[in-house]
C-alpha positions in Angstrom: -10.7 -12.2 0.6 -7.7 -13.3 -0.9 -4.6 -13.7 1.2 -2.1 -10.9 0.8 1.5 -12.1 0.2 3.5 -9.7 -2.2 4.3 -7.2 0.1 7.0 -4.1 -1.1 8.5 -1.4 0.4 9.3 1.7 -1.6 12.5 2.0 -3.3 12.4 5.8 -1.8 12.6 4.5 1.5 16.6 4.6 1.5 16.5 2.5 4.7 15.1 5.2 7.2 12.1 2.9 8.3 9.7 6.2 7.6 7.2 4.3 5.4 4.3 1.8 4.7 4.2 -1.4 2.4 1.9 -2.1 0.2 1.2 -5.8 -1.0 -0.6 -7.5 -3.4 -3.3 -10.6 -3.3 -5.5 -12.0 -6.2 -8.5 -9.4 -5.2 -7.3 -7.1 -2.6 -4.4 -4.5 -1.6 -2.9 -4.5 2.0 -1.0 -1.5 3.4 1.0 -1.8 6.6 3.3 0.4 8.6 6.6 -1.1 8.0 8.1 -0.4 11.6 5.0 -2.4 12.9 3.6 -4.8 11.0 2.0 -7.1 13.6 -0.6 -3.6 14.3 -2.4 -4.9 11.0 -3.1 -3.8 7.3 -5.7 -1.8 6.0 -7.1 -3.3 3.0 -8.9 -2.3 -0.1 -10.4 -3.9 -3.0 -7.8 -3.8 -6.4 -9.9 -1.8 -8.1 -10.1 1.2 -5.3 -6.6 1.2 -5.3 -6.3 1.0 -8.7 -8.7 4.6 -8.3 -6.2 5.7 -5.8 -3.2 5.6 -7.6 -4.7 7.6 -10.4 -5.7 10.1 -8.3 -2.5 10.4 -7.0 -0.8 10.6 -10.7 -3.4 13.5 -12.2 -2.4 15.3 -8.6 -6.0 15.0 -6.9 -4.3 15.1 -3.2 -2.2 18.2 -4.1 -2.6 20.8 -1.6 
């Protein structure tokens, strides 16, 4: 597993600590609770979050 070193918050954020980062290896994605990183990352192969994110876009976790 590549190691994970790129990590971003969003830009929506506006400094209220309320989200997760997301960074970015070779091979893998990391997200992480901002206010807590040392409680770990989930990780996911680049092309499953590649399938997440275009979920998201054509609205597949609408309710």
């Amino acid at each position: 597993m590549s190691s994970i070193t790129d990590w971003r918050t969003s830009t929506r954020t506006q400094g209220q600590g309320q989200c997760v980062e997301v960074g970015f290896g070779s091979d893998h994605v990391g997200v992480r609770d901002t206010k807590n990183r040392a409680a770990g990352q989930l990780t996911v192969a680049v092309q499953r979050w590649h399938e997440f994110v275009r979920g998201l876009k054509h609205g597949c976790f609408d309710s």
